[in-house]
PDB file of N, H, CA, C and O in Angstrom:
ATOM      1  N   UNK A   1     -68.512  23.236  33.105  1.00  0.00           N
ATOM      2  CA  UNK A   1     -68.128  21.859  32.851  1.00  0.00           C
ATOM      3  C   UNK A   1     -69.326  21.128  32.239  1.00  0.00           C
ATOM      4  O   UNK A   1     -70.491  21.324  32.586  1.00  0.00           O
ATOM      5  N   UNK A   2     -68.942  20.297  31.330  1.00  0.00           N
ATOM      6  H   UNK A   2     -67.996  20.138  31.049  1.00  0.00           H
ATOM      7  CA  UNK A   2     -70.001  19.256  30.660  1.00  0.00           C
ATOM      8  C   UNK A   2     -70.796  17.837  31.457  1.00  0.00           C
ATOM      9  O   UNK A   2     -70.288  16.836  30.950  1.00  0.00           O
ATOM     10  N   UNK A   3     -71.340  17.626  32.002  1.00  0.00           N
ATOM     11  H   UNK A   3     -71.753  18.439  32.413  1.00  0.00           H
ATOM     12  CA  UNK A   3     -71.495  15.886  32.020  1.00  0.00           C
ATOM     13  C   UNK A   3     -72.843  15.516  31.258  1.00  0.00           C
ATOM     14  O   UNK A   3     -73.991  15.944  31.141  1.00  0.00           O
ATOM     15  N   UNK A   4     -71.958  14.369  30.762  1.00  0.00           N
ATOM     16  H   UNK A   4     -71.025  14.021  30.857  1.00  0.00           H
ATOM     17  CA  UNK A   4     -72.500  14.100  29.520  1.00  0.00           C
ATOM     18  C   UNK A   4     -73.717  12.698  30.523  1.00  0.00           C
ATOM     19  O   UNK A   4     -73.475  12.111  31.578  1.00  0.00           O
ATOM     20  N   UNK A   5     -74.968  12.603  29.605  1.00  0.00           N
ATOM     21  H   UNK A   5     -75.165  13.081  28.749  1.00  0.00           H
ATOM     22  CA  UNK A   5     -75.928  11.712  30.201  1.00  0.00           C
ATOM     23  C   UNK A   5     -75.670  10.254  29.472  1.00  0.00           C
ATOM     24  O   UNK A   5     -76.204   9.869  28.432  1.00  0.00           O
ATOM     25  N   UNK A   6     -74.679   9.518  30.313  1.00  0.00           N
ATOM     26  H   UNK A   6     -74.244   9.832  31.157  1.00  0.00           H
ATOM     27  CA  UNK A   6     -74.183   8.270  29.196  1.00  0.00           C
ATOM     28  C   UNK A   6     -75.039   7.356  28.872  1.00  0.00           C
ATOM     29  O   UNK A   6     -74.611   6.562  28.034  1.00  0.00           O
ATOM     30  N   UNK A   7     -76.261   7.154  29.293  1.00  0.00           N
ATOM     31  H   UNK A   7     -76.609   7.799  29.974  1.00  0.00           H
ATOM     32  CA  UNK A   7     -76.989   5.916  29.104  1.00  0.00           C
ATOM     33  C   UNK A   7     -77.912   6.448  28.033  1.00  0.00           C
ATOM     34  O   UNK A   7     -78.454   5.630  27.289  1.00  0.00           O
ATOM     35  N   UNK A   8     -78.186   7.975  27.855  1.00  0.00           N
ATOM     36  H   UNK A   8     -77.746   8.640  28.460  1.00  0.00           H
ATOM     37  CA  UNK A   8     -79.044   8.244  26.982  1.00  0.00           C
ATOM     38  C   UNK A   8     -78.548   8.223  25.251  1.00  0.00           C
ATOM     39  O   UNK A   8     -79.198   7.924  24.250  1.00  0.00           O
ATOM     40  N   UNK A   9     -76.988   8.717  25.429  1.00  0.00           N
ATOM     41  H   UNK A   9     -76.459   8.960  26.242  1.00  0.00           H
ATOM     42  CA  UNK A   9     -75.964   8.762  24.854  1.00  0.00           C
ATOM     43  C   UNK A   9     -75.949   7.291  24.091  1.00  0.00           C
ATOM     44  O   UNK A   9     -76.147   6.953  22.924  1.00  0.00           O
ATOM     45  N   UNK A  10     -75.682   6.716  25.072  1.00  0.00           N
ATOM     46  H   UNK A  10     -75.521   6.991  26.020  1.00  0.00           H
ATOM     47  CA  UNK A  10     -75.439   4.892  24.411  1.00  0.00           C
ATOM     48  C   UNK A  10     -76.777   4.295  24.185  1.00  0.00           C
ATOM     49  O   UNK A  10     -76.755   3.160  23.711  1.00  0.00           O
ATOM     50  N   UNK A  11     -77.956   4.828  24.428  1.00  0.00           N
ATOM     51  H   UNK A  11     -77.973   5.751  24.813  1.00  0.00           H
ATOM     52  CA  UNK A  11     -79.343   4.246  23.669  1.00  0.00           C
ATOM     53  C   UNK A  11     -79.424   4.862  22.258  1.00  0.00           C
ATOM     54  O   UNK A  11     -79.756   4.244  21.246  1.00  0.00           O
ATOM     55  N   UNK A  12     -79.154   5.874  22.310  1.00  0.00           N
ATOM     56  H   UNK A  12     -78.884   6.376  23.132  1.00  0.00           H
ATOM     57  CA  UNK A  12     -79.187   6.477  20.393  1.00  0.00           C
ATOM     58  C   UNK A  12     -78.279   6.261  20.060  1.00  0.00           C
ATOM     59  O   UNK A  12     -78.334   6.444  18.844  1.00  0.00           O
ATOM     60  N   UNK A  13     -77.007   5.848  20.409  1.00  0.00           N
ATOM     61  H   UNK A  13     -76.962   5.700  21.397  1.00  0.00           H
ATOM     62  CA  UNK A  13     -75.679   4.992  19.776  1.00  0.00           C
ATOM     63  C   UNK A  13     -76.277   3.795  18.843  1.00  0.00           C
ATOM     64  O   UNK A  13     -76.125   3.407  17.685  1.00  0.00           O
ATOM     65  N   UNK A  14     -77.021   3.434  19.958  1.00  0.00           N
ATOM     66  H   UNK A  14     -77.145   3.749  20.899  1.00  0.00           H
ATOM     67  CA  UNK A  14     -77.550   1.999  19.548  1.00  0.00           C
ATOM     68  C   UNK A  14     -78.796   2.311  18.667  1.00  0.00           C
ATOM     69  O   UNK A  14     -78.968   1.478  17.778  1.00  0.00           O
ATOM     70  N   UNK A  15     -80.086   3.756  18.736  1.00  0.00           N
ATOM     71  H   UNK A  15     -79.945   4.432  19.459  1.00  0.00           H
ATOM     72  CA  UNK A  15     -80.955   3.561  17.894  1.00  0.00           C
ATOM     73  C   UNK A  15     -80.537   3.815  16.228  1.00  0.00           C
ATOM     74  O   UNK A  15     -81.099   3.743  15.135  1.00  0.00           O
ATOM     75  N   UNK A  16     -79.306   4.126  16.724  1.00  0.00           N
ATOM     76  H   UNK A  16     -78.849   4.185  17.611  1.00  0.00           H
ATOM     77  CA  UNK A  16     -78.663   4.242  15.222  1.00  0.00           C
ATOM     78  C   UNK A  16     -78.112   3.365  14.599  1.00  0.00           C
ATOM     79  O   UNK A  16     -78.019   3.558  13.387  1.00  0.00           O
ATOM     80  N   UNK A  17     -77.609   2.232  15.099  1.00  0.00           N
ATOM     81  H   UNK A  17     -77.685   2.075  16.084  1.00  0.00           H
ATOM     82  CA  UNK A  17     -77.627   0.696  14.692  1.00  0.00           C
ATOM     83  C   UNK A  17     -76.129   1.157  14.616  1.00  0.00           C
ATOM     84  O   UNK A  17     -75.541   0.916  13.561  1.00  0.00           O
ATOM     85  N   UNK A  18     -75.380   1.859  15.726  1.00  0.00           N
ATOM     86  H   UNK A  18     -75.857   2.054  16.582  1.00  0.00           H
ATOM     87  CA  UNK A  18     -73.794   1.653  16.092  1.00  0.00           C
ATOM     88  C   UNK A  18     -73.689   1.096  16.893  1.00  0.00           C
ATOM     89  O   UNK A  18     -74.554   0.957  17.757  1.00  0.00           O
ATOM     90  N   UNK A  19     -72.613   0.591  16.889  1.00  0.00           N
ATOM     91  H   UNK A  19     -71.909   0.703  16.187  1.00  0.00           H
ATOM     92  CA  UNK A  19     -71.838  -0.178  18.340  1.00  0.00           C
ATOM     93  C   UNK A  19     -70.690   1.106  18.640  1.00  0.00           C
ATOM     94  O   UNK A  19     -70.343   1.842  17.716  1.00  0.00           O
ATOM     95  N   UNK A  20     -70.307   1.223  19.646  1.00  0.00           N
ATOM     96  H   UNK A  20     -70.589   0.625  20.396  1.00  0.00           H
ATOM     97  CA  UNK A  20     -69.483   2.215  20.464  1.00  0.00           C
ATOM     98  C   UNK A  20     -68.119   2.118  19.136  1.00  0.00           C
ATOM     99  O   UNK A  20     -67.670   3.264  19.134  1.00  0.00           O
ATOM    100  N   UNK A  21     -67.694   1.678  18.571  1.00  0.00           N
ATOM    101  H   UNK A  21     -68.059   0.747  18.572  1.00  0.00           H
ATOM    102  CA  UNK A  21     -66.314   1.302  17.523  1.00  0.00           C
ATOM    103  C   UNK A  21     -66.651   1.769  17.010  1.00  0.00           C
ATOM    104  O   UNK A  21     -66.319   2.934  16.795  1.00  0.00           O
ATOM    105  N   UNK A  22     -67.648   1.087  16.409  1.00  0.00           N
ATOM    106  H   UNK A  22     -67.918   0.140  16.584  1.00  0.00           H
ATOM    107  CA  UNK A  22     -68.436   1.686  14.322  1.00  0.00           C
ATOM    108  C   UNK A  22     -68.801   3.475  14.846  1.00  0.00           C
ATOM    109  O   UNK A  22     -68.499   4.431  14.132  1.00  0.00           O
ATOM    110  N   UNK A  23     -69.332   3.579  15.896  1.00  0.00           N
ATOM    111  H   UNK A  23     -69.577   2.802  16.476  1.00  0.00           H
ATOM    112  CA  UNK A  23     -70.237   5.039  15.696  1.00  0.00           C
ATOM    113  C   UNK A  23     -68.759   5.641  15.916  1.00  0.00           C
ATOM    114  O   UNK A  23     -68.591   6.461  15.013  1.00  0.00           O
ATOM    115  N   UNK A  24     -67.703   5.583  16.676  1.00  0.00           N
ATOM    116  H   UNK A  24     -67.839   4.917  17.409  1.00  0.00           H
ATOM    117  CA  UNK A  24     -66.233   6.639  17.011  1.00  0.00           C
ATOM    118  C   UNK A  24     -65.648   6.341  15.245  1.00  0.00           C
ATOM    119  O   UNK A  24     -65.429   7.360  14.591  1.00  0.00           O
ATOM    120  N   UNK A  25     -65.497   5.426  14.784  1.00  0.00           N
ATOM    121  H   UNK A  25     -65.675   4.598  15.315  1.00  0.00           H
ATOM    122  CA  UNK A  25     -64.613   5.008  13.787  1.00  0.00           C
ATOM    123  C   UNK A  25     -65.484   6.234  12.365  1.00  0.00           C
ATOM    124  O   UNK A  25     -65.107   7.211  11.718  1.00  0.00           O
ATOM    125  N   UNK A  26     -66.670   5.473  12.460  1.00  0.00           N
ATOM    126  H   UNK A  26     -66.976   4.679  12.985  1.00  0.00           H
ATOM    127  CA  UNK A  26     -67.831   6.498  11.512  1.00  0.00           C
ATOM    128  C   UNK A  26     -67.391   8.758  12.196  1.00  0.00           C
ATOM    129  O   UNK A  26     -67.411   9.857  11.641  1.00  0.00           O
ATOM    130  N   UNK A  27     -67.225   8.471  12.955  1.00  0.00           N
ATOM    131  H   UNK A  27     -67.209   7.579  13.406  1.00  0.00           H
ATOM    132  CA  UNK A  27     -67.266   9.852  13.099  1.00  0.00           C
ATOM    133  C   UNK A  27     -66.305  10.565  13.542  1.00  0.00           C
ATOM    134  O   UNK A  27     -66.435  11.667  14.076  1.00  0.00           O
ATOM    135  N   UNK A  28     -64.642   9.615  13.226  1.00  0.00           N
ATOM    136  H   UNK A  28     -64.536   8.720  12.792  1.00  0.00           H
ATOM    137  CA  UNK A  28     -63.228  10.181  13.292  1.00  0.00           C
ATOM    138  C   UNK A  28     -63.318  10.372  14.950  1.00  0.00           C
ATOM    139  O   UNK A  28     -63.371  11.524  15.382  1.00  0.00           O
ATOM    140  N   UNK A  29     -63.329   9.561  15.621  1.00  0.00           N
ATOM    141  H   UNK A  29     -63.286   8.625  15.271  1.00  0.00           H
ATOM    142  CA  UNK A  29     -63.418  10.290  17.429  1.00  0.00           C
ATOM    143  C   UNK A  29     -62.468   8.481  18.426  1.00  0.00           C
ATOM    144  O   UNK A  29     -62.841   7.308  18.416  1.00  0.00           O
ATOM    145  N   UNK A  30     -61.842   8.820  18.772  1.00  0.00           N
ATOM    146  H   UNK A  30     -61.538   9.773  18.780  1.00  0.00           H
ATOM    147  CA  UNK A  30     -60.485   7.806  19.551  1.00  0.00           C
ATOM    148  C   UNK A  30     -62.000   6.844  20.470  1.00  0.00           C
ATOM    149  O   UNK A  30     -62.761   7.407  21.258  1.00  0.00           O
ATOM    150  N   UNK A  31     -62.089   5.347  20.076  1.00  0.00           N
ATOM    151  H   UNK A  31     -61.471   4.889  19.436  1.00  0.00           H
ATOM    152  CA  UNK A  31     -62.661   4.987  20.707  1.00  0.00           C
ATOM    153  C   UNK A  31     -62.802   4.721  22.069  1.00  0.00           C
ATOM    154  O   UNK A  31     -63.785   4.309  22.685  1.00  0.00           O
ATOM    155  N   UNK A  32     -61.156   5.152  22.633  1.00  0.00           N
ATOM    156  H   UNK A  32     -60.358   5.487  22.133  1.00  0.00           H
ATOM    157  CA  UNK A  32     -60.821   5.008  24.282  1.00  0.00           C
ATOM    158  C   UNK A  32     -61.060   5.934  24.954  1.00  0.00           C
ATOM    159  O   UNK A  32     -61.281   5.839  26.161  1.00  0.00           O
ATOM    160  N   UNK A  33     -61.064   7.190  24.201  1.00  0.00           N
ATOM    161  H   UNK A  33     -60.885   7.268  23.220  1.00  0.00           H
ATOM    162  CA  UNK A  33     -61.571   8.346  24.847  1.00  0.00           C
ATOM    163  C   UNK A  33     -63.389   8.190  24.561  1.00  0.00           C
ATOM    164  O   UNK A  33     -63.944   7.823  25.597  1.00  0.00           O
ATOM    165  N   UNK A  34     -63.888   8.295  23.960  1.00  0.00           N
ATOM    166  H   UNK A  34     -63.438   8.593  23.118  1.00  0.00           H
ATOM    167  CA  UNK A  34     -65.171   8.042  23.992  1.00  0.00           C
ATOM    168  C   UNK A  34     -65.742   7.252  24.619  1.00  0.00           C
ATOM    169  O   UNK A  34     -66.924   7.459  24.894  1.00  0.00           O
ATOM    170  N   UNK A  35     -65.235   6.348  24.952  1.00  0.00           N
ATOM    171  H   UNK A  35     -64.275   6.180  24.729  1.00  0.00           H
ATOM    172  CA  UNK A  35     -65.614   5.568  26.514  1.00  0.00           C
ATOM    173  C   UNK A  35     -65.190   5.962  27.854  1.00  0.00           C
ATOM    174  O   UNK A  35     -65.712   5.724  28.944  1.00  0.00           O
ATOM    175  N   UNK A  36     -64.179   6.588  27.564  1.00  0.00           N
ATOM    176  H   UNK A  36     -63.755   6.782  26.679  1.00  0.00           H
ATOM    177  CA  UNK A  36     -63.491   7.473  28.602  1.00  0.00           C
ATOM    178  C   UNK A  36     -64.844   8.473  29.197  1.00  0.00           C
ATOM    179  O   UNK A  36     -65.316   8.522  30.333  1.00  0.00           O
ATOM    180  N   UNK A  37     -65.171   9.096  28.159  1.00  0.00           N
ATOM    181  H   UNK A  37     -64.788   9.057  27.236  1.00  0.00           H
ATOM    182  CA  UNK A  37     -66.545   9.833  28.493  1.00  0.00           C
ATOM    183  C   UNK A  37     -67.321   9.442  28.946  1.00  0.00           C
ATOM    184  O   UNK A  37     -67.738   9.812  30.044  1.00  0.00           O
ATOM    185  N   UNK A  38     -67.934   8.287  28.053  1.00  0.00           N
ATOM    186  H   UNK A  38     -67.595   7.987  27.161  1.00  0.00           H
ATOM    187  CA  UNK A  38     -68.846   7.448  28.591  1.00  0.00           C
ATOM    188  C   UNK A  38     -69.502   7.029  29.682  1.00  0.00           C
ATOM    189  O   UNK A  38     -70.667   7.135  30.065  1.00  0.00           O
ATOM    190  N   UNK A  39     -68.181   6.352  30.264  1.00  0.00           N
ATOM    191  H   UNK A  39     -67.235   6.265  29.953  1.00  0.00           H
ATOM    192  CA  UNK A  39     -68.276   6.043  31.601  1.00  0.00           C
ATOM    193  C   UNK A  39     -67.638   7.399  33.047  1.00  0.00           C
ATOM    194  O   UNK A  39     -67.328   7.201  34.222  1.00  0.00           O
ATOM    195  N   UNK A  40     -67.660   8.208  32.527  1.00  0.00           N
ATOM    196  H   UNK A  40     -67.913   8.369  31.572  1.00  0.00           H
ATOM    197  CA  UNK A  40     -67.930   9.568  33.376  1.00  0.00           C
ATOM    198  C   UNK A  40     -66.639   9.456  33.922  1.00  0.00           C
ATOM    199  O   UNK A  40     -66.580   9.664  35.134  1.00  0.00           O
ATOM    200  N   UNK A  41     -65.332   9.114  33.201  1.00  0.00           N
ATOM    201  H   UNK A  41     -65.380   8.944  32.217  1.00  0.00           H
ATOM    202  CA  UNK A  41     -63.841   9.511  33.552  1.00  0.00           C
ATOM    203  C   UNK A  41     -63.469  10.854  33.397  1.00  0.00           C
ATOM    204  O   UNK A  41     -62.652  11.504  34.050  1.00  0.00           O
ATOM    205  N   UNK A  42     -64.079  11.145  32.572  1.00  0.00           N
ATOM    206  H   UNK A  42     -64.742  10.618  32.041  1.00  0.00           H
ATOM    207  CA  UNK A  42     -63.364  12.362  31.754  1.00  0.00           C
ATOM    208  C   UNK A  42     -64.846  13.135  30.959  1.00  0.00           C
ATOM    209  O   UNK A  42     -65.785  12.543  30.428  1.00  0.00           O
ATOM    210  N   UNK A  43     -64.637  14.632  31.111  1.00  0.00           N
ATOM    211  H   UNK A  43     -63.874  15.113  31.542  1.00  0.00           H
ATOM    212  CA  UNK A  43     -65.480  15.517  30.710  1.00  0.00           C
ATOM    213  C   UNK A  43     -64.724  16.065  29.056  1.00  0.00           C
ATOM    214  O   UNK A  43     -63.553  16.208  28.705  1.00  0.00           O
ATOM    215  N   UNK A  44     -65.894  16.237  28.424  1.00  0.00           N
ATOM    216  H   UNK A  44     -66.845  16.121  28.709  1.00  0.00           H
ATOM    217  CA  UNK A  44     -65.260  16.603  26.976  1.00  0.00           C
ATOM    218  C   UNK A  44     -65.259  17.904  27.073  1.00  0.00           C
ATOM    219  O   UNK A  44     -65.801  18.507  27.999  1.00  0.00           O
ATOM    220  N   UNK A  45     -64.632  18.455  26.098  1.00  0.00           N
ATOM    221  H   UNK A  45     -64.191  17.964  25.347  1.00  0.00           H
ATOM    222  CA  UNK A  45     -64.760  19.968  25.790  1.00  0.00           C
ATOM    223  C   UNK A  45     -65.733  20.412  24.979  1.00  0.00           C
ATOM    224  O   UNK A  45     -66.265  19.615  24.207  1.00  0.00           O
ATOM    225  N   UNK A  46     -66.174  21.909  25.024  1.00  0.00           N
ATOM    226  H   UNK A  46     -65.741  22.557  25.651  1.00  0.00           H
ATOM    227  CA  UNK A  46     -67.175  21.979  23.276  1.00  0.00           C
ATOM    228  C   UNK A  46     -66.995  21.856  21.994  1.00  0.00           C
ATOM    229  O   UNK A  46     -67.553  22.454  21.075  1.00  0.00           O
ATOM    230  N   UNK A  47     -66.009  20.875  21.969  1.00  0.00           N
ATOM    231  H   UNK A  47     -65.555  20.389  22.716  1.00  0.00           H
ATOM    232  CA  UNK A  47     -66.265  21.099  20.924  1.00  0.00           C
ATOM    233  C   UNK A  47     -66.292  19.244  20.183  1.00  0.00           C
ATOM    234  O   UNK A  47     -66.633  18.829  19.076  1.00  0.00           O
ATOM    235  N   UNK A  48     -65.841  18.642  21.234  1.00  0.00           N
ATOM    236  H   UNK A  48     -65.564  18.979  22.134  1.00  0.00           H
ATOM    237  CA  UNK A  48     -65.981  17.051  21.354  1.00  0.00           C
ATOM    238  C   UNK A  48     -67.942  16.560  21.589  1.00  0.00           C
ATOM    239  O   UNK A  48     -68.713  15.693  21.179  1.00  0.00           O
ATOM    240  N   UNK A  49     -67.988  18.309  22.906  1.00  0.00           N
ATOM    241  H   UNK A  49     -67.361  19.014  23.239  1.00  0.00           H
ATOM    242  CA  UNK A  49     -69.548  17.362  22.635  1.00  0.00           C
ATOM    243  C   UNK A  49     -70.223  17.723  21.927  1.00  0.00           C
ATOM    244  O   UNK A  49     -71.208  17.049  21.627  1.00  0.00           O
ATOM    245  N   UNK A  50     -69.923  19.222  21.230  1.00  0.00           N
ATOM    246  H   UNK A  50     -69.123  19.769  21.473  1.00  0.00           H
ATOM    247  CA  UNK A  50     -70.721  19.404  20.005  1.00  0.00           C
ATOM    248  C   UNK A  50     -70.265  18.499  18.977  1.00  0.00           C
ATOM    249  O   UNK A  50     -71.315  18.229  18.395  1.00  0.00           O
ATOM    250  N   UNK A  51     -69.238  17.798  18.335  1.00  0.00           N
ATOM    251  H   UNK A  51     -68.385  18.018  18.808  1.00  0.00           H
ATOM    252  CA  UNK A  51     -69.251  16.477  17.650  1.00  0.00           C
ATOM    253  C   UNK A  51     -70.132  15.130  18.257  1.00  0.00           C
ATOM    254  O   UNK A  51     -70.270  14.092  17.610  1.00  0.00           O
ATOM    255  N   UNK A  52     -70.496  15.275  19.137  1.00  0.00           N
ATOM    256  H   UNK A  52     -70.384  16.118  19.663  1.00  0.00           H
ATOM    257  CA  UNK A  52     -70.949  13.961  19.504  1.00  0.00           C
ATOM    258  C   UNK A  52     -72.410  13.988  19.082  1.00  0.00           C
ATOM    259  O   UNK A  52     -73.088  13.245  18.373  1.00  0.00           O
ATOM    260  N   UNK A  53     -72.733  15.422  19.961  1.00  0.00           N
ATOM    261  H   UNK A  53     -72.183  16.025  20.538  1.00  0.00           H
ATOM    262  CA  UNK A  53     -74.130  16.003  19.350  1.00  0.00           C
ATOM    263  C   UNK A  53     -74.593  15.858  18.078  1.00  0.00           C
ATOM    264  O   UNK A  53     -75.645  15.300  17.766  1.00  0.00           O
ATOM    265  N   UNK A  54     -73.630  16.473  17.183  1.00  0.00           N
ATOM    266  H   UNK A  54     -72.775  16.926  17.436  1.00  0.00           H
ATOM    267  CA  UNK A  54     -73.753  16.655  15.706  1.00  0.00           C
ATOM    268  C   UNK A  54     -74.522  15.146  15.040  1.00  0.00           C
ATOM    269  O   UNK A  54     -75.444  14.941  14.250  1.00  0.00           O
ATOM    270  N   UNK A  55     -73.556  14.244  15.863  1.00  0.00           N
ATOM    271  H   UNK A  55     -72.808  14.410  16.505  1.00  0.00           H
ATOM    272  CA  UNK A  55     -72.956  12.868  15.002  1.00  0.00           C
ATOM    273  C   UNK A  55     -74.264  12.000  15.766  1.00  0.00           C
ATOM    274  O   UNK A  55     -74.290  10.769  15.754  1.00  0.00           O
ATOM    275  N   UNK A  56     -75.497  12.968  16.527  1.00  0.00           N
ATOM    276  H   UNK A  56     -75.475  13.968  16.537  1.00  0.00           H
ATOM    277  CA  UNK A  56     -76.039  11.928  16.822  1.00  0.00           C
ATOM    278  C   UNK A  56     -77.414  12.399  16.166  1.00  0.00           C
ATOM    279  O   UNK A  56     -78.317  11.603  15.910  1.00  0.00           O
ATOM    280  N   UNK A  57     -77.494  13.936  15.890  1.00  0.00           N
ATOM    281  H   UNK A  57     -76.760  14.582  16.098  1.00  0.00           H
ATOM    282  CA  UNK A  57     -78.552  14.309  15.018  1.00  0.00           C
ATOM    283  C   UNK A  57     -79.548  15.367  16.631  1.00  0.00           C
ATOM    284  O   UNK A  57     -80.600  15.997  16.517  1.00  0.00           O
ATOM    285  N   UNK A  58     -78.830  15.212  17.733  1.00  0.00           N
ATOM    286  H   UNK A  58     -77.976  14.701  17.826  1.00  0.00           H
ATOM    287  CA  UNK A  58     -79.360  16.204  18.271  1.00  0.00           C
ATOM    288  C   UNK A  58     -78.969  17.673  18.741  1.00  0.00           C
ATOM    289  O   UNK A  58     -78.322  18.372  17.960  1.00  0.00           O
ATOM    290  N   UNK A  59     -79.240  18.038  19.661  1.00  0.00           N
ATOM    291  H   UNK A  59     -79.766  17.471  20.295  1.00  0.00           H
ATOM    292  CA  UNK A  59     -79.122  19.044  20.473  1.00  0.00           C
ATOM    293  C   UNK A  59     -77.802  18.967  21.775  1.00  0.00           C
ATOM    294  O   UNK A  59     -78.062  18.023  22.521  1.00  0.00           O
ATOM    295  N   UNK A  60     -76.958  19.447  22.054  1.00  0.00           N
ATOM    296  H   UNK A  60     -76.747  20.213  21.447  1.00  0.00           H
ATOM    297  CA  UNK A  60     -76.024  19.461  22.607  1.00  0.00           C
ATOM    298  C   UNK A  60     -76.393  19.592  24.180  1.00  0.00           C
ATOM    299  O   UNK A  60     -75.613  19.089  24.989  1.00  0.00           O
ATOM    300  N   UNK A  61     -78.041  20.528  24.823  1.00  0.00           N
ATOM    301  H   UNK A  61     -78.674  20.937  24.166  1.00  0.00           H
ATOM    302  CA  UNK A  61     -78.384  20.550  25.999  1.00  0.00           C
ATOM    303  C   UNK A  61     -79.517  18.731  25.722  1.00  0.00           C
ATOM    304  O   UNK A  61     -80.075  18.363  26.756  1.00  0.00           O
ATOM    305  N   UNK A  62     -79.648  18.216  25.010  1.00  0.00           N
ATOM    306  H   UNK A  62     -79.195  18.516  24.170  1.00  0.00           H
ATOM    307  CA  UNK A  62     -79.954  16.991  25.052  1.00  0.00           C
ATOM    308  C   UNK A  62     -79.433  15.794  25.678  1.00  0.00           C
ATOM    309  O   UNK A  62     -80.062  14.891  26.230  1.00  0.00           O
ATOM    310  N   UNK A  63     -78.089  15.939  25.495  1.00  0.00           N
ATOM    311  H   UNK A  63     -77.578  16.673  25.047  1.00  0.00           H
ATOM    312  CA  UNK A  63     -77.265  14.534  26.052  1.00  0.00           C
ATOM    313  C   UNK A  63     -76.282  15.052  27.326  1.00  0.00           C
ATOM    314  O   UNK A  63     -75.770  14.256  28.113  1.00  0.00           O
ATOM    315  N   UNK A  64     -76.115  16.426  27.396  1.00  0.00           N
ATOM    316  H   UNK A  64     -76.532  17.072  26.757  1.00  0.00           H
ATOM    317  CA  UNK A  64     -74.799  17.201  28.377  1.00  0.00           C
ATOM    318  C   UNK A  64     -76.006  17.849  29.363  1.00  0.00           C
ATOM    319  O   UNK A  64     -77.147  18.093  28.969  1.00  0.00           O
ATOM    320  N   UNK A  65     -75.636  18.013  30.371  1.00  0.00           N
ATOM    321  H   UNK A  65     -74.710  17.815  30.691  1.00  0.00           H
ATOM    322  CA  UNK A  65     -75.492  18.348  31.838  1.00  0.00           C
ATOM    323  C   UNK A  65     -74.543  19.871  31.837  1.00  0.00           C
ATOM    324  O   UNK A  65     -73.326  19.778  31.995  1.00  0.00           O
ATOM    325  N   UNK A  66     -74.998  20.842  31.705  1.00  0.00           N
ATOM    326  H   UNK A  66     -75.987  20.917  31.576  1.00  0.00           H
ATOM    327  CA  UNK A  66     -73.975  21.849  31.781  1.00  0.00           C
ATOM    328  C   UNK A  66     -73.785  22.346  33.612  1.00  0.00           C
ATOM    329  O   UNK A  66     -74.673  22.919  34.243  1.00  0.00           O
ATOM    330  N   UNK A  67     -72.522  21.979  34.138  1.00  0.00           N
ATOM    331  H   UNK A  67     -71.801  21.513  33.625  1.00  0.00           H
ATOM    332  CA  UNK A  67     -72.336  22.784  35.031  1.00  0.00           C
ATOM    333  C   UNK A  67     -71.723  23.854  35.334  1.00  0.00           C
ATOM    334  O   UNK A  67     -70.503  23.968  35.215  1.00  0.00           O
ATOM    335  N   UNK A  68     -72.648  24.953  35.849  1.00  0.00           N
ATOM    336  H   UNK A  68     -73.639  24.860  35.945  1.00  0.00           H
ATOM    337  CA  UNK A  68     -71.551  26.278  35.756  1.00  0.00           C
ATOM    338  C   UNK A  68     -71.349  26.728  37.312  1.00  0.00           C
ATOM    339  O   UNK A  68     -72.128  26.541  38.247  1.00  0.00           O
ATOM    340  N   UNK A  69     -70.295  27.265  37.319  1.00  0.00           N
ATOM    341  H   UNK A  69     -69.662  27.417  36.560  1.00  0.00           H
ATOM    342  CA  UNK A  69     -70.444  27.966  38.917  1.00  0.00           C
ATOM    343  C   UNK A  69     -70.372  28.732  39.132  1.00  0.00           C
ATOM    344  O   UNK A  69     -69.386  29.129  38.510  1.00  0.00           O
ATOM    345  N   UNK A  70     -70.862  29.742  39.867  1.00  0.00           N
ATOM    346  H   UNK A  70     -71.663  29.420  40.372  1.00  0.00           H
ATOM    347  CA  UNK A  70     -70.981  31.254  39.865  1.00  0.00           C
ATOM    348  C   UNK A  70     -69.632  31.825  40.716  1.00  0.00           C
ATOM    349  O   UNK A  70     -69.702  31.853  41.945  1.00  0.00           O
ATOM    350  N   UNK A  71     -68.565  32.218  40.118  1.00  0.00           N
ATOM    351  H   UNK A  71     -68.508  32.195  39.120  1.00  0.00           H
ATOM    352  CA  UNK A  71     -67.705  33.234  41.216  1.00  0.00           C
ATOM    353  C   UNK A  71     -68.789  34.073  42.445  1.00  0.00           C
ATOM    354  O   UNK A  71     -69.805  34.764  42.368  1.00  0.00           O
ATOM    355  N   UNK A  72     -68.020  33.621  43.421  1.00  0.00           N
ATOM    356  H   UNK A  72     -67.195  33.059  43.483  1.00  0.00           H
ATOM    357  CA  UNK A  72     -68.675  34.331  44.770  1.00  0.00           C
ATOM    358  C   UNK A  72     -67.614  35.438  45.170  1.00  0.00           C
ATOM    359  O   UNK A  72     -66.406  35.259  45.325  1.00  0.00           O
ATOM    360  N   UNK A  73     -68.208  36.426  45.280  1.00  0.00           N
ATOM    361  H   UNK A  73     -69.190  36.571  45.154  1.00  0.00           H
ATOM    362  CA  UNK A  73     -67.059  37.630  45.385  1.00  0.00           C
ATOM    363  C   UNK A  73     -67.311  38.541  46.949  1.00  0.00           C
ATOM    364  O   UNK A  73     -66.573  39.481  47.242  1.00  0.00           O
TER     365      UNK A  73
END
């Protein structure tokens, strides 16, 4: 599972001179779901946070939290 680090997320939103609209609208992505994320409703898939990544110019272990869990057998 992903969790995404939202405050770091929404500071390079902003060092990029977007507002949460302009940066989803600029990069084809539903602005309700992207706040949906945001605010830690909802986990994206890889391929939402590799768009987010992309669209922010970093690294995907930069802004996401990967959680994995080990099957216990």
């Amino acid at each position: 599972m992903l969790k995404i680090d939202a405050l770091e997320v929404r500071g390079l939103i902003a060092k990029k001179g977007y507002s949460l609209r302009s940066f989803s609208k600029e990069n084809d992505m539903s602005i309700s779901y992207l706040s949906t994320i945001l605010n830690n409703k909802a986990n994206p898939g890889p391929k939402m946070a590799k768009r987010i990544a992309d669209a922010l110019g970093v690294e995907i272990e930069d802004i996401f939290e990967f959680d994995i869990k080990e099957e216990v057998r």
